[in-house]
Chimera marker file (.cmm) of the C-alpha trace (Angstrom):
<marker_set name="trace">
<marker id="1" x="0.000" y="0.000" z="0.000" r="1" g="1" b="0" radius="0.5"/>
<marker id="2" x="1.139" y="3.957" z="-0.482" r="1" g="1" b="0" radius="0.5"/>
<marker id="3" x="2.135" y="5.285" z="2.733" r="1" g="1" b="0" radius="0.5"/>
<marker id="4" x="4.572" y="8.392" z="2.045" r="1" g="1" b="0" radius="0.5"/>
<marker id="5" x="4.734" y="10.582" z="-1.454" r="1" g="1" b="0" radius="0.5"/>
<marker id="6" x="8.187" y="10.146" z="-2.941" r="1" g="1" b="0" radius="0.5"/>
<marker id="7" x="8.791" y="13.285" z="-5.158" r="1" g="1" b="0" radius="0.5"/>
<marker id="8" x="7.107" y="16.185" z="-6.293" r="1" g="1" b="0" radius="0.5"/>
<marker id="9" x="7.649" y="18.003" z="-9.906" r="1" g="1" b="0" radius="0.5"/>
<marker id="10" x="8.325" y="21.128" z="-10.249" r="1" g="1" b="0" radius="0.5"/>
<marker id="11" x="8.581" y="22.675" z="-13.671" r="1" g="1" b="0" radius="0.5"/>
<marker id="12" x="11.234" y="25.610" z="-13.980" r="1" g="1" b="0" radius="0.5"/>
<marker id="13" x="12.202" y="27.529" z="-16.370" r="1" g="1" b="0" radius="0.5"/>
<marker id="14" x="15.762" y="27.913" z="-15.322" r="1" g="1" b="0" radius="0.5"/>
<marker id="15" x="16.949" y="24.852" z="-13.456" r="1" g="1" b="0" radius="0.5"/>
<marker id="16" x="20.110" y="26.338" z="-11.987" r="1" g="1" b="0" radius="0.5"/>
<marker id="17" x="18.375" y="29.332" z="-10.785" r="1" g="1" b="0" radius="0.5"/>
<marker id="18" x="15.462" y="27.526" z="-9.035" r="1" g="1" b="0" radius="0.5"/>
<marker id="19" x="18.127" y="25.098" z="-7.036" r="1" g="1" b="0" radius="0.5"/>
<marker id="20" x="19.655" y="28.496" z="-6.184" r="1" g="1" b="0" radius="0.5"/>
<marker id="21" x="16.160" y="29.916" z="-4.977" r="1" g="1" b="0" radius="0.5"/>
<marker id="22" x="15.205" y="26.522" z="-2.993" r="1" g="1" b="0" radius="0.5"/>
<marker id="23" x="18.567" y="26.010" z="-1.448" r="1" g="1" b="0" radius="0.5"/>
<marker id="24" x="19.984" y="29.513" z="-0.623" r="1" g="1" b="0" radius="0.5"/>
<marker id="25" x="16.833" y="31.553" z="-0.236" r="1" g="1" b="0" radius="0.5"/>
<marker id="26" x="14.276" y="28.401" z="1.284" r="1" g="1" b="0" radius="0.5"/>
<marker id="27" x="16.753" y="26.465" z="3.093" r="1" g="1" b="0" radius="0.5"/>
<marker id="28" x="16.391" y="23.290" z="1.673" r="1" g="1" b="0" radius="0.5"/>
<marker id="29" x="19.005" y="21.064" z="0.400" r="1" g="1" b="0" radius="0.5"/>
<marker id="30" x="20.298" y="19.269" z="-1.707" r="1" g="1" b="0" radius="0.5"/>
<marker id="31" x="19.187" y="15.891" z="-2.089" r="1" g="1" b="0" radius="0.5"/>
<marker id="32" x="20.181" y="14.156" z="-5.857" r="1" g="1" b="0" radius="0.5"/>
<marker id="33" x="21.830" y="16.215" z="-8.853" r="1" g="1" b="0" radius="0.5"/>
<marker id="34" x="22.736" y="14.226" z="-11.990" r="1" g="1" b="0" radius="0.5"/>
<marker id="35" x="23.510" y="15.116" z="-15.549" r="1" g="1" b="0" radius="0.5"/>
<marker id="36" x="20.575" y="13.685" z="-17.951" r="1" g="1" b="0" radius="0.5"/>
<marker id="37" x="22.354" y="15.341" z="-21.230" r="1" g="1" b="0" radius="0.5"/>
<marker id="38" x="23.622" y="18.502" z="-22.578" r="1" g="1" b="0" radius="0.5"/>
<marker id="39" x="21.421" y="20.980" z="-21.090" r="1" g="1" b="0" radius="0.5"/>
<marker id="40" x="19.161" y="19.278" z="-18.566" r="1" g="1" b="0" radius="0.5"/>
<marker id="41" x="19.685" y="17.576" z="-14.918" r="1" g="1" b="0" radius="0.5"/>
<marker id="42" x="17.636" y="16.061" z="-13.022" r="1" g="1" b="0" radius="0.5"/>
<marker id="43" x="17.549" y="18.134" z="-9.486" r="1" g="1" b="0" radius="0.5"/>
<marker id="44" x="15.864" y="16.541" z="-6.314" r="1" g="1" b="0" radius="0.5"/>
<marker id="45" x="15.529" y="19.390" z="-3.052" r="1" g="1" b="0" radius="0.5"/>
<marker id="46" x="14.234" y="19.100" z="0.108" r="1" g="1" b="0" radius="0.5"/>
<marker id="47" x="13.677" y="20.450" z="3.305" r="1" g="1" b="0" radius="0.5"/>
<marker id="48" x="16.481" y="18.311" z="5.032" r="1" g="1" b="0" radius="0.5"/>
<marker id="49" x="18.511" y="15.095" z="4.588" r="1" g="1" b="0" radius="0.5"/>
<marker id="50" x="16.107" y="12.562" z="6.546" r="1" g="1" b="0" radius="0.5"/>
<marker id="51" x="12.946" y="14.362" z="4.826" r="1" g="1" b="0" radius="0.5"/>
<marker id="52" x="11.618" y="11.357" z="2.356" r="1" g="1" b="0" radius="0.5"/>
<marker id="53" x="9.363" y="13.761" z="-0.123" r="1" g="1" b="0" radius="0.5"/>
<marker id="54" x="11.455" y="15.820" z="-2.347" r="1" g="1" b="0" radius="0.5"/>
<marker id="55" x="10.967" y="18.561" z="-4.712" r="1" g="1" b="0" radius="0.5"/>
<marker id="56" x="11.833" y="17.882" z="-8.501" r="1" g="1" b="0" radius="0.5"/>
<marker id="57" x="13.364" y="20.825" z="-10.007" r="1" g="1" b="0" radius="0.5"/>
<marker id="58" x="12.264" y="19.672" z="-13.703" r="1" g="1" b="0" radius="0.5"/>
<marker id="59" x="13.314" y="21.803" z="-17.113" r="1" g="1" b="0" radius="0.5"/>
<marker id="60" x="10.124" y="23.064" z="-18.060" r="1" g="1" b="0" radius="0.5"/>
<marker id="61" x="11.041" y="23.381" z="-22.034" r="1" g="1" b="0" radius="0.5"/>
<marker id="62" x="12.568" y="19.836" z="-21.778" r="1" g="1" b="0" radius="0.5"/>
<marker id="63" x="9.073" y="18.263" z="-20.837" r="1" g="1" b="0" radius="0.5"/>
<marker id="64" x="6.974" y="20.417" z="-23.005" r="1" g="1" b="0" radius="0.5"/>
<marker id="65" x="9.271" y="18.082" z="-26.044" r="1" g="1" b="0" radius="0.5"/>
<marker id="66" x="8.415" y="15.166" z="-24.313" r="1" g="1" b="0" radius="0.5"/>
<marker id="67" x="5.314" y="15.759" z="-23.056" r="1" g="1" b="0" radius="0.5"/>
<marker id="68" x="3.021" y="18.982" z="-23.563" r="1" g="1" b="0" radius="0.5"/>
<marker id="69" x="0.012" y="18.225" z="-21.509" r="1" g="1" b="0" radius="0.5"/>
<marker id="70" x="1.690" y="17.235" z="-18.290" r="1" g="1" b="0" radius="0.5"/>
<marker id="71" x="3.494" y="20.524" z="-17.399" r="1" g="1" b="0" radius="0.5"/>
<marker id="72" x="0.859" y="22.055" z="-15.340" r="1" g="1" b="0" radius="0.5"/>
<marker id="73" x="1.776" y="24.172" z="-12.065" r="1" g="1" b="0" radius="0.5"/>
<marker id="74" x="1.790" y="21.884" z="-9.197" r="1" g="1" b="0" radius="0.5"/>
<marker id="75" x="-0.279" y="22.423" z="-5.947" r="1" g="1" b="0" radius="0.5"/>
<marker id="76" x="2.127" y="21.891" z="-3.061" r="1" g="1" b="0" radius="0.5"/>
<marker id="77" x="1.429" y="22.490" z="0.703" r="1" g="1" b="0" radius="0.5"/>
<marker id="78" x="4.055" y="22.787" z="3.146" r="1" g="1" b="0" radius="0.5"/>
<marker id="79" x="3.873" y="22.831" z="6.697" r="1" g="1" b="0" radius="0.5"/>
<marker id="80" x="5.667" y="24.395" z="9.050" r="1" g="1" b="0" radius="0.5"/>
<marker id="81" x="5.419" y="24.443" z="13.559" r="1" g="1" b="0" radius="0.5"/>
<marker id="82" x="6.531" y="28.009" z="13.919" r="1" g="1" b="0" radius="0.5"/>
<marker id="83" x="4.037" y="29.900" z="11.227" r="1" g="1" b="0" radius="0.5"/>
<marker id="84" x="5.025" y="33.391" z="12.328" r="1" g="1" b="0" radius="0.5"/>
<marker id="85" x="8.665" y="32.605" z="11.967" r="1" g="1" b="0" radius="0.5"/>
<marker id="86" x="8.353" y="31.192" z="8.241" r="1" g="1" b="0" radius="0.5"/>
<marker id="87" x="5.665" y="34.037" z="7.429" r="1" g="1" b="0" radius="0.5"/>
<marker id="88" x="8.662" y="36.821" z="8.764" r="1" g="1" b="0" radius="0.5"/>
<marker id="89" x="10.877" y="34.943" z="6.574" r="1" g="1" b="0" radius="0.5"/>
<marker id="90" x="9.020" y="34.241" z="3.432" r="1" g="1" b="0" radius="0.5"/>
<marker id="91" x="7.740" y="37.958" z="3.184" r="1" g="1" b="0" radius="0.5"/>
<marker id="92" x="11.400" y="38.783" z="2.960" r="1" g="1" b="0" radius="0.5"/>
<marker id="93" x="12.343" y="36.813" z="0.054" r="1" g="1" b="0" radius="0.5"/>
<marker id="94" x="12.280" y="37.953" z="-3.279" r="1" g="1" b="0" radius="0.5"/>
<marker id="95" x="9.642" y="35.317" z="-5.020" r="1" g="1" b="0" radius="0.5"/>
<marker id="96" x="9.697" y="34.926" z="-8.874" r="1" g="1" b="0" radius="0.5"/>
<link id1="1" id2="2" r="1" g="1" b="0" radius="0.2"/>
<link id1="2" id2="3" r="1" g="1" b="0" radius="0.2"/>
<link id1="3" id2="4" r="1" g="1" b="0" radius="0.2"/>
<link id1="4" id2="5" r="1" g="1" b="0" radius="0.2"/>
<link id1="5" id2="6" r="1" g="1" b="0" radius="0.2"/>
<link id1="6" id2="7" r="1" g="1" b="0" radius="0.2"/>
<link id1="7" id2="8" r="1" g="1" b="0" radius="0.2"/>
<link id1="8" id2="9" r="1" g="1" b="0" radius="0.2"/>
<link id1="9" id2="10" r="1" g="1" b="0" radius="0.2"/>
<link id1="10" id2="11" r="1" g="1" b="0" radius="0.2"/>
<link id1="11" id2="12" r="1" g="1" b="0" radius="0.2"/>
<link id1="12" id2="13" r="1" g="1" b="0" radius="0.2"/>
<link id1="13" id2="14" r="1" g="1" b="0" radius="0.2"/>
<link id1="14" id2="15" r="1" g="1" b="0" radius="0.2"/>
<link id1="15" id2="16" r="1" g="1" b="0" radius="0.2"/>
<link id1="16" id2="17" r="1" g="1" b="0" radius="0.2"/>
<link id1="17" id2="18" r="1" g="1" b="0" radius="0.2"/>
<link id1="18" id2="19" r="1" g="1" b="0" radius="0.2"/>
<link id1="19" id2="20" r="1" g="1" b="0" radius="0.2"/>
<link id1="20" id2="21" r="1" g="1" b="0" radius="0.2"/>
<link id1="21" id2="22" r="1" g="1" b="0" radius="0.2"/>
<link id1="22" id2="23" r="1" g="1" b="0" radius="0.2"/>
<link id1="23" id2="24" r="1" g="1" b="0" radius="0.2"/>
<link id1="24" id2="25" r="1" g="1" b="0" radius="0.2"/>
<link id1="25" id2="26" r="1" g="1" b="0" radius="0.2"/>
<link id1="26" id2="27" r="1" g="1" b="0" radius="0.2"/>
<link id1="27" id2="28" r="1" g="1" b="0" radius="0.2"/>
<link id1="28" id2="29" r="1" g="1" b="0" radius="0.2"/>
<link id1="29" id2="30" r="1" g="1" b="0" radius="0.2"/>
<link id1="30" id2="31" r="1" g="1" b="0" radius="0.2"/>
<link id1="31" id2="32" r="1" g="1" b="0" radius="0.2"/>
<link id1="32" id2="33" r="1" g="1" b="0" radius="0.2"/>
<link id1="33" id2="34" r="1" g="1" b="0" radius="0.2"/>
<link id1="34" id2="35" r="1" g="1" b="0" radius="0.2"/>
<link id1="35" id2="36" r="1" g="1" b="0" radius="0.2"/>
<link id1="36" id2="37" r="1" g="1" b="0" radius="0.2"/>
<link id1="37" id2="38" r="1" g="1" b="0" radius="0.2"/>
<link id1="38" id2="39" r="1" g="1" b="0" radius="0.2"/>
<link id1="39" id2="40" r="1" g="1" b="0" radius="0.2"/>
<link id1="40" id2="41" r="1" g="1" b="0" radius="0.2"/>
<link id1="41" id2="42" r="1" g="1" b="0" radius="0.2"/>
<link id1="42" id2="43" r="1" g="1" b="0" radius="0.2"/>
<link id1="43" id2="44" r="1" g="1" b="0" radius="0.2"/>
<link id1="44" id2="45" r="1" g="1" b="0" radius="0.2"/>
<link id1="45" id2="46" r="1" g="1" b="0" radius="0.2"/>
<link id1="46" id2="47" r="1" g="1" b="0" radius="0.2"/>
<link id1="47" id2="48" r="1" g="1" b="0" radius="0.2"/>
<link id1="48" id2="49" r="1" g="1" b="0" radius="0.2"/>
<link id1="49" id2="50" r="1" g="1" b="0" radius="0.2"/>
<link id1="50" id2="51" r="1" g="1" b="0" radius="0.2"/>
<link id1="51" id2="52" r="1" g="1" b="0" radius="0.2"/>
<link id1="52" id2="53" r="1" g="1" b="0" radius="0.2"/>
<link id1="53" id2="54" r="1" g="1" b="0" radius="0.2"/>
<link id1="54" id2="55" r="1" g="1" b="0" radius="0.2"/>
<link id1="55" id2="56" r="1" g="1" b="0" radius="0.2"/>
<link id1="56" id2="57" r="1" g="1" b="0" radius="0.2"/>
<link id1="57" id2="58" r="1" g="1" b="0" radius="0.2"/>
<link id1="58" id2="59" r="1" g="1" b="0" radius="0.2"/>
<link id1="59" id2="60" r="1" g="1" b="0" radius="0.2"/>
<link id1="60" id2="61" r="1" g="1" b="0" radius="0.2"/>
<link id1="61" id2="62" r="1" g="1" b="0" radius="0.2"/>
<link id1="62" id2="63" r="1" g="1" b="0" radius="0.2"/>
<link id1="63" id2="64" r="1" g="1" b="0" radius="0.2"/>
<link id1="64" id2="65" r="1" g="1" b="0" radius="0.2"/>
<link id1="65" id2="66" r="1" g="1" b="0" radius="0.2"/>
<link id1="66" id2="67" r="1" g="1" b="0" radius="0.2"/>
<link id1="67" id2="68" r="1" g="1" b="0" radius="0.2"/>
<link id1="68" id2="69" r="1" g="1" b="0" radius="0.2"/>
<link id1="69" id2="70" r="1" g="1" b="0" radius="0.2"/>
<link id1="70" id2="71" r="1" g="1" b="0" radius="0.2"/>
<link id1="71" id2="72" r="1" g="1" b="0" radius="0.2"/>
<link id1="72" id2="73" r="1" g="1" b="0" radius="0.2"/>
<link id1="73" id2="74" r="1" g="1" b="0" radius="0.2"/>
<link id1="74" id2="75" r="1" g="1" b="0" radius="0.2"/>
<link id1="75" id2="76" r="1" g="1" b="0" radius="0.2"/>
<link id1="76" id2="77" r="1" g="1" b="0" radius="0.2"/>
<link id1="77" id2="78" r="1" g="1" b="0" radius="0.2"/>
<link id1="78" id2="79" r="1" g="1" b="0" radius="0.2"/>
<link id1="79" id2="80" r="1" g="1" b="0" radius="0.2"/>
<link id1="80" id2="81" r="1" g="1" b="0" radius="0.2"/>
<link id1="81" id2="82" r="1" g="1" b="0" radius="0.2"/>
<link id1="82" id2="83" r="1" g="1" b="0" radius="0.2"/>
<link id1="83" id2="84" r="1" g="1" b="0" radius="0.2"/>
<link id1="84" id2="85" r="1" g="1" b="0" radius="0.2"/>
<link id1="85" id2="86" r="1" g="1" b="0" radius="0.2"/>
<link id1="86" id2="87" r="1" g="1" b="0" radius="0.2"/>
<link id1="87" id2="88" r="1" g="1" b="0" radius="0.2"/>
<link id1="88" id2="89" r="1" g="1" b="0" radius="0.2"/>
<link id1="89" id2="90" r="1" g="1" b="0" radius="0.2"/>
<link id1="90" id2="91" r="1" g="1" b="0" radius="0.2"/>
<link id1="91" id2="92" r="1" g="1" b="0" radius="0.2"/>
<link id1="92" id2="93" r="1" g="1" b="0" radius="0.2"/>
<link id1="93" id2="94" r="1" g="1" b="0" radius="0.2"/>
<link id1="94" id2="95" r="1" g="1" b="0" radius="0.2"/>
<link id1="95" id2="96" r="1" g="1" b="0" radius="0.2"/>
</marker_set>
């Protein structure tokens, strides 16, 4: 049976500057990076090392080739214990 949810896809339009975003700006980390050809890697963040659900950071133009109709904006909620805290600290970032 399911029982966690494994990864999460995110399509970017610039895959180097949305690790960047999650990892410098978020806090996350990094969890996988690997080379998948010339242009295009696949990217796993997330919110620490033992965290099992990751973020996909996913070339957007590379899966509109493969696949047009599944690059849709994903609906992600996060959760937090200290919602003031992240609130202070999300209002400060600079979100694109």
């Amino acid at each position: 049976m399911i029982n966690k949810i494994g990864k999460i896809t995110v399509y970017v339009n610039d895959q180097e500057q949305a690790k960047d975003f999650w990892l410098n700006k978020v806090g996350f980390v990094l969890k996988f990076e690997q080379a998948m050809g010339t242009n295009i890697s696949w990217i796993e963040v997330g919110p620490s090392e033992d965290e099992y659900t990751t973020l996909v950071l996913y070339s957007k133009s590379a899966m509109e080739k493969q696949n047009p109709s599944a690059v849709a904006p994903p609906s992600i909620l996060f959760s937090t214990t200290d919602i003031e805290s992240a609130s202070r600290k999300c209002s400060k970032m600079e979100w694109k």
